[in-house]
C-alpha positions as CSV (number, residue, x, y, z in Angstrom):
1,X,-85.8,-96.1,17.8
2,X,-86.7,-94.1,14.8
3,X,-88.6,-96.0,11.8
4,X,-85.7,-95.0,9.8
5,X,-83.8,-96.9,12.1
6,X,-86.2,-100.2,12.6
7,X,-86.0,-100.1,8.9
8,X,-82.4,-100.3,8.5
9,X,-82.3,-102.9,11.2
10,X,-84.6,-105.2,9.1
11,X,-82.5,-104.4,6.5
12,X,-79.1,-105.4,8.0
13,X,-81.0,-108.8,9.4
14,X,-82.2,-109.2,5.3
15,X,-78.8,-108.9,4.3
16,X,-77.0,-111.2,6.9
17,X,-79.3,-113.5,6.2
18,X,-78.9,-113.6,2.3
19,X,-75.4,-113.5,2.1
20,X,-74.9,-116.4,4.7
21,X,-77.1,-118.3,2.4
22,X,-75.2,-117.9,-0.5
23,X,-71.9,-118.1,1.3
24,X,-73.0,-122.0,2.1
25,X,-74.5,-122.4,-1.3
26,X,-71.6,-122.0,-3.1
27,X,-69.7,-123.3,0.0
28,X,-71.2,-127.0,0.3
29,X,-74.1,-127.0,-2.2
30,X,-76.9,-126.5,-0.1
31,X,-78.7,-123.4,1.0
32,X,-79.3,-124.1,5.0
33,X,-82.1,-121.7,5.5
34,X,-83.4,-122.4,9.0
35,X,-79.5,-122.6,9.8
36,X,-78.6,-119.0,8.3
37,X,-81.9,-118.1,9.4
38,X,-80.8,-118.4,13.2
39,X,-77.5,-117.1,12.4
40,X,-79.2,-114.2,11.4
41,X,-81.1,-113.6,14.1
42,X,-78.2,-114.0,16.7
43,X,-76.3,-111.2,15.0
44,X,-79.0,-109.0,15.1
45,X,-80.1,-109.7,18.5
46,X,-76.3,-108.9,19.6
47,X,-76.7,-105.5,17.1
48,X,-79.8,-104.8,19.0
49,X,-78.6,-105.6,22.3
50,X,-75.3,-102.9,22.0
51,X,-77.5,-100.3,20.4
52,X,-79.7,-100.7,23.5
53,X,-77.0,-101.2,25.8
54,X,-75.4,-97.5,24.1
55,X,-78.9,-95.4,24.4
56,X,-79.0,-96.5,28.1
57,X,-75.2,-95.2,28.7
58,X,-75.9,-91.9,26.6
59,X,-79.4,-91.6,28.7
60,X,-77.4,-92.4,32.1
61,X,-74.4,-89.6,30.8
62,X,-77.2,-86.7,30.0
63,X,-78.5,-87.1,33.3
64,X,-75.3,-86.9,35.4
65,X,-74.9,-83.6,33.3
66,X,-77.8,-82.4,34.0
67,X,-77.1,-82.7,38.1
């Protein structure tokens, strides 16, 4: 993964992570940090887990071309 890349994956887990705490905020009244904070993290390790699961198909594709 390219720093450009790790950077806008930080970014993404920044922003899930922010809006779901202002989503319950104004929801219920509270902010639920550690809550969002795990939410957060379980989108981004799904993210993480399709990007990875995508560079291993295109790495598996390129070599059945290349045979």
């Amino acid at each position: 993964m390219t720093i450009f890349g790790k950077c806008l994956y930080i970014a993404f887990f920044i922003i899930v992570f922010l809006f779901t705490t202002i989503w319950n905020y104004f929801n219920s009244g509270h902010w639920a940090l550690l809550e969002n904070l795990f939410f957060a993290f379980w989108v981004a390790s799904f993210l993480f887990m399709a990007l990875l699961l995508r560079s291993k198909k295109d790495e598996s594709e390129k070599a059945d071309n290349r045979s």
